[in-house]
LOPALUM-198044 format. One line per field, with one value per atom (N, C-alpha, C): residue number from 1; atom name; x, y, z. Coordinates in nm, 2 decimals. Layout:
N
i = (NUM; ...)
at = (CA; ...)
X = (X; ...)
Y = (Y; ...)
Z = (Z; ...)
***
This chain:
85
i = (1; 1; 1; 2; 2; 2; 3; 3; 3; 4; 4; 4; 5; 5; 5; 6; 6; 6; 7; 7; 7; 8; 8; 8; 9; 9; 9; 10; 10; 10; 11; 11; 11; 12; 12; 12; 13; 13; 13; 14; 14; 14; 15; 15; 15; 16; 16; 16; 17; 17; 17; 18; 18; 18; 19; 19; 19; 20; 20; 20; 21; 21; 21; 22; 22; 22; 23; 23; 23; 24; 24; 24; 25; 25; 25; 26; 26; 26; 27; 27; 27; 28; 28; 28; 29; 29; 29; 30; 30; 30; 31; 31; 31; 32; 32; 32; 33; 33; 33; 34; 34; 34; 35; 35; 35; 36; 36; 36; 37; 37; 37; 38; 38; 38; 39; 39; 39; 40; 40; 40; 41; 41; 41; 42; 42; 42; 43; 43; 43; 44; 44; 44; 45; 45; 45; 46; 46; 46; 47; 47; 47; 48; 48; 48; 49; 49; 49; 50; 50; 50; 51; 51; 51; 52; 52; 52; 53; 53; 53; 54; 54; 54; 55; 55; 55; 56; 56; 56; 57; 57; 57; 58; 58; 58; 59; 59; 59; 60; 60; 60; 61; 61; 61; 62; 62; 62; 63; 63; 63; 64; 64; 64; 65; 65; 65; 66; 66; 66; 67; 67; 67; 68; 68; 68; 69; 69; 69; 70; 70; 70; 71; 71; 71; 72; 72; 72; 73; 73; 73; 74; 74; 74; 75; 75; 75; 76; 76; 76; 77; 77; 77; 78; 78; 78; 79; 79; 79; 80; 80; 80; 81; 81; 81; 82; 82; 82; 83; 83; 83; 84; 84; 84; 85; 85; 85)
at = (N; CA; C; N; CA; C; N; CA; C; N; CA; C; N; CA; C; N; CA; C; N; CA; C; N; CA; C; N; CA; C; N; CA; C; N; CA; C; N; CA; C; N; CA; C; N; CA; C; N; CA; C; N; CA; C; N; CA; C; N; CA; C; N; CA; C; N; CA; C; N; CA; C; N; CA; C; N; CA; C; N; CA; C; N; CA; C; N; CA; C; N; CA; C; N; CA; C; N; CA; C; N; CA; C; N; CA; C; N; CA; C; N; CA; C; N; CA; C; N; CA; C; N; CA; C; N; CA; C; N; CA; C; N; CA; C; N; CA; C; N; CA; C; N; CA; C; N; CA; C; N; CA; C; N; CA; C; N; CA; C; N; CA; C; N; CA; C; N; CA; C; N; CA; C; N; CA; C; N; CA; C; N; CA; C; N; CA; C; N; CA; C; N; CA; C; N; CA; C; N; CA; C; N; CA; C; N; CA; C; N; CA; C; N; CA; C; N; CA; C; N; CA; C; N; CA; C; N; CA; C; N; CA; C; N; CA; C; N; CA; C; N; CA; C; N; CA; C; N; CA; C; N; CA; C; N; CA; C; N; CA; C; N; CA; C; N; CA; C; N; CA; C; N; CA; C; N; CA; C; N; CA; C; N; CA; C; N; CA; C; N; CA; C; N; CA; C)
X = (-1.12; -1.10; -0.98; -0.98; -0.85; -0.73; -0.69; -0.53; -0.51; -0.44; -0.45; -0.30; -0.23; -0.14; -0.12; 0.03; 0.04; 0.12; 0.14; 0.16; 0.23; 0.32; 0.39; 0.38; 0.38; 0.39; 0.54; 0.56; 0.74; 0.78; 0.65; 0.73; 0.74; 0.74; 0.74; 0.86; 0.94; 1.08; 1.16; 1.15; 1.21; 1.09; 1.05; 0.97; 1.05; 1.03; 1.13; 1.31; 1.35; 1.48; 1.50; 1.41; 1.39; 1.36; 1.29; 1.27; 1.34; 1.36; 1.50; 1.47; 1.60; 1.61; 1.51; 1.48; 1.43; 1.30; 1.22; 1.13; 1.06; 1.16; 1.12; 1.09; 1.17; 1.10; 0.98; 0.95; 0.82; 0.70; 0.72; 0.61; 0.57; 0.69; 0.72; 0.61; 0.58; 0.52; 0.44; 0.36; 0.28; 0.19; 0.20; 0.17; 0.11; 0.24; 0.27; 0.10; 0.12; -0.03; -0.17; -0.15; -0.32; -0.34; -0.22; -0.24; -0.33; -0.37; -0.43; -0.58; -0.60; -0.70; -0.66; -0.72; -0.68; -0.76; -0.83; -0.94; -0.89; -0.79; -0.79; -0.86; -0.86; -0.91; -0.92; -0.74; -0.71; -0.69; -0.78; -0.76; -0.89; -0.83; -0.96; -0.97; -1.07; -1.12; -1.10; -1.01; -1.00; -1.13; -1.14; -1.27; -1.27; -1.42; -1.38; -1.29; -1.25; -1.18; -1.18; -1.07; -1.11; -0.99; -0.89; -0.81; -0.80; -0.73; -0.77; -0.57; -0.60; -0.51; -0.45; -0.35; -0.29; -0.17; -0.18; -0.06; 0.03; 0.17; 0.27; 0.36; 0.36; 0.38; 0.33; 0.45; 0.46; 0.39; 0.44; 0.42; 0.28; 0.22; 0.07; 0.14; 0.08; 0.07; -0.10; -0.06; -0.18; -0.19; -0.29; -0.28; -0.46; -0.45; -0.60; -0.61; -0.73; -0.80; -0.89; -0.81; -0.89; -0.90; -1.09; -1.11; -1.13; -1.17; -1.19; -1.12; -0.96; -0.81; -0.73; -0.81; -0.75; -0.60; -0.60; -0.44; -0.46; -0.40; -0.34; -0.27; -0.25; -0.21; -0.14; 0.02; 0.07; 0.09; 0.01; 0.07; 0.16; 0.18; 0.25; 0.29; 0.39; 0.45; 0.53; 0.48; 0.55; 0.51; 0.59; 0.57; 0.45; 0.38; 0.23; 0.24; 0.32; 0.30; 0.32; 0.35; 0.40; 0.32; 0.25; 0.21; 0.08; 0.01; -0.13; -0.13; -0.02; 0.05; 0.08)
Y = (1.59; 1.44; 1.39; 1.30; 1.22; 1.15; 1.14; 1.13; 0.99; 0.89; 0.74; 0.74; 0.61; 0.61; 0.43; 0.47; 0.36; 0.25; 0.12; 0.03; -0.09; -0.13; -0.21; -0.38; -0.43; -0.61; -0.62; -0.73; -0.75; -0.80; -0.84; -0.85; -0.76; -0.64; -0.52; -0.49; -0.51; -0.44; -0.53; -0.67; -0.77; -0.72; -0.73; -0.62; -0.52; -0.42; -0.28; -0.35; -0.42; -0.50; -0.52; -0.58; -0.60; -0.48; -0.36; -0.27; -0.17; -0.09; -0.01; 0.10; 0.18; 0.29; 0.39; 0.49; 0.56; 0.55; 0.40; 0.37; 0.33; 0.31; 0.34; 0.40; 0.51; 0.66; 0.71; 0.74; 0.74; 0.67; 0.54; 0.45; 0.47; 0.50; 0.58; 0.69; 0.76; 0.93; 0.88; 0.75; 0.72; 0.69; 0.64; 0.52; 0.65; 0.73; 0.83; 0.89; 0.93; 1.02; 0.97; 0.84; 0.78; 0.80; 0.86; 0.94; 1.03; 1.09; 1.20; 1.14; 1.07; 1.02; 0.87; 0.78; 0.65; 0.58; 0.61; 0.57; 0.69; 0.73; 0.79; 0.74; 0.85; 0.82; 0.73; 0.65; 0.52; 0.42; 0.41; 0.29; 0.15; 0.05; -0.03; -0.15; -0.20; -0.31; -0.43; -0.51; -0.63; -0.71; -0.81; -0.87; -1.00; -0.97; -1.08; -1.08; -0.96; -0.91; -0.82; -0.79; -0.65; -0.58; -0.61; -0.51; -0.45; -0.32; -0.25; -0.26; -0.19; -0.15; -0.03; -0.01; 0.13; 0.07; 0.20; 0.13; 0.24; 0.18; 0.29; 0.22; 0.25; 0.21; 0.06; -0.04; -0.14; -0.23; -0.16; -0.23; -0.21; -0.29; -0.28; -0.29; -0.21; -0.23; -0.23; -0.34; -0.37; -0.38; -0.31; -0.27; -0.29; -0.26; -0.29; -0.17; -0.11; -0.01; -0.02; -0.04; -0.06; 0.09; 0.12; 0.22; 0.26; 0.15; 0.18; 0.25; 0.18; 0.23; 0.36; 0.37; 0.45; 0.38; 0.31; 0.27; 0.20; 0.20; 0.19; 0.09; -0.07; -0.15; -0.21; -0.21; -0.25; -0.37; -0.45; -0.58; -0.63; -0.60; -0.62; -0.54; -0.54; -0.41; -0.49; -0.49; -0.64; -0.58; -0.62; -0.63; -0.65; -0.61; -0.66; -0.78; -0.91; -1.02; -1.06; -1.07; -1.16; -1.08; -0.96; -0.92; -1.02; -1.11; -1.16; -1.30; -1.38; -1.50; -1.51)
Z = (1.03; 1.01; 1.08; 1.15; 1.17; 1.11; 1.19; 1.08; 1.11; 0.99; 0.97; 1.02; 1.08; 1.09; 1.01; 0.97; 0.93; 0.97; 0.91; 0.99; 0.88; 0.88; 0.79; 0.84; 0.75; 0.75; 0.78; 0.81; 0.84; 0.70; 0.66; 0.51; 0.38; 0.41; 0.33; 0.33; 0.44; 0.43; 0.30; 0.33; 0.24; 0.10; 0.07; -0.08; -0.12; -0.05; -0.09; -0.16; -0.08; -0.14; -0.32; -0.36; -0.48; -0.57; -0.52; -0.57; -0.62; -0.74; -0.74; -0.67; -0.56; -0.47; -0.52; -0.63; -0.72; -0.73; -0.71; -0.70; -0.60; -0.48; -0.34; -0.25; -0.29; -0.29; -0.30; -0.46; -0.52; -0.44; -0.42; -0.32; -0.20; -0.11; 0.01; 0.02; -0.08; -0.12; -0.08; -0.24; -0.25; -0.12; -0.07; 0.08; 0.18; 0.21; 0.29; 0.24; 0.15; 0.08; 0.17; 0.11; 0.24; 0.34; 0.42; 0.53; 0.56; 0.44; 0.42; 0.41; 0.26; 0.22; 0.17; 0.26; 0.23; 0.10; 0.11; -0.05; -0.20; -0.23; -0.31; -0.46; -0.55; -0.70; -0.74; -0.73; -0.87; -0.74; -0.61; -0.52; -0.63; -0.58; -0.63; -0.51; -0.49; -0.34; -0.44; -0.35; -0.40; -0.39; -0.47; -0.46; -0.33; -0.27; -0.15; -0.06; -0.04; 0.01; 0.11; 0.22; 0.26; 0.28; 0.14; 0.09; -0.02; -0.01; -0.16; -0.24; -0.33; -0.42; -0.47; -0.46; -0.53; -0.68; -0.74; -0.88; -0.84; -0.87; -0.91; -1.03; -1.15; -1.24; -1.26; -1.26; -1.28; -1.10; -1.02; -0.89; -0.83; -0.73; -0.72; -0.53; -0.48; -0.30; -0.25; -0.20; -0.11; 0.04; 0.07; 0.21; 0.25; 0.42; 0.47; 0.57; 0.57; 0.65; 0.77; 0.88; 1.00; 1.05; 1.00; 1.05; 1.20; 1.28; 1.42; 1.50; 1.45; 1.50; 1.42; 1.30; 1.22; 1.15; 1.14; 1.09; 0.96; 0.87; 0.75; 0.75; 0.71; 0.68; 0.59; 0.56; 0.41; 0.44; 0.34; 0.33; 0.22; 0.12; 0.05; -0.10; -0.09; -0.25; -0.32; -0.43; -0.55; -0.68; -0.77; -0.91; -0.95; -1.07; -1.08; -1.06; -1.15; -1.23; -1.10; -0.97; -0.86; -0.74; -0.71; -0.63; -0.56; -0.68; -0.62; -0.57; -0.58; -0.59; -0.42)
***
């Protein structure tokens, strides 16, 4: 199988800011992992949509899968309560 490469929004870097270092990390892994398998277990497809979801505790990242290119898209890592807004 081919390997996904990933791809960040310009506005992810300004996200991680708000985030505590400890738990930047962790997400980092997290993200890093879909590398491997981008649909994992606890992903869910937003509705109407053609992005999905991952949880890391409290924060929700949402990203898009362009399989043609193989690349991995983060669009945004936020708090739940402010992530969909």
């Amino acid at each position: 199988m081919a390997k996904y490469k990933l791809k960040f929004a310009t506005s992810v870097k300004k996200d991680f800011r708000k985030i505590p270092n400890n738990d930047v990390s962790k997400i980092l892994k997290l993200i890093n992992s879909l590398l491997d398998d981008p649909y994992p277990k606890n992903v869910k497809k937003l509705s109407h949509q053609n992005k999905f979801r991952i949880r890391y505790r409290n924060y929700r990242i949402l990203y898009k899968i362009i399989n043609n290119e193989l690349i991995i898209y983060v669009l945004k890592i936020s708090h739940r309560k402010d992530v969909y807004k």
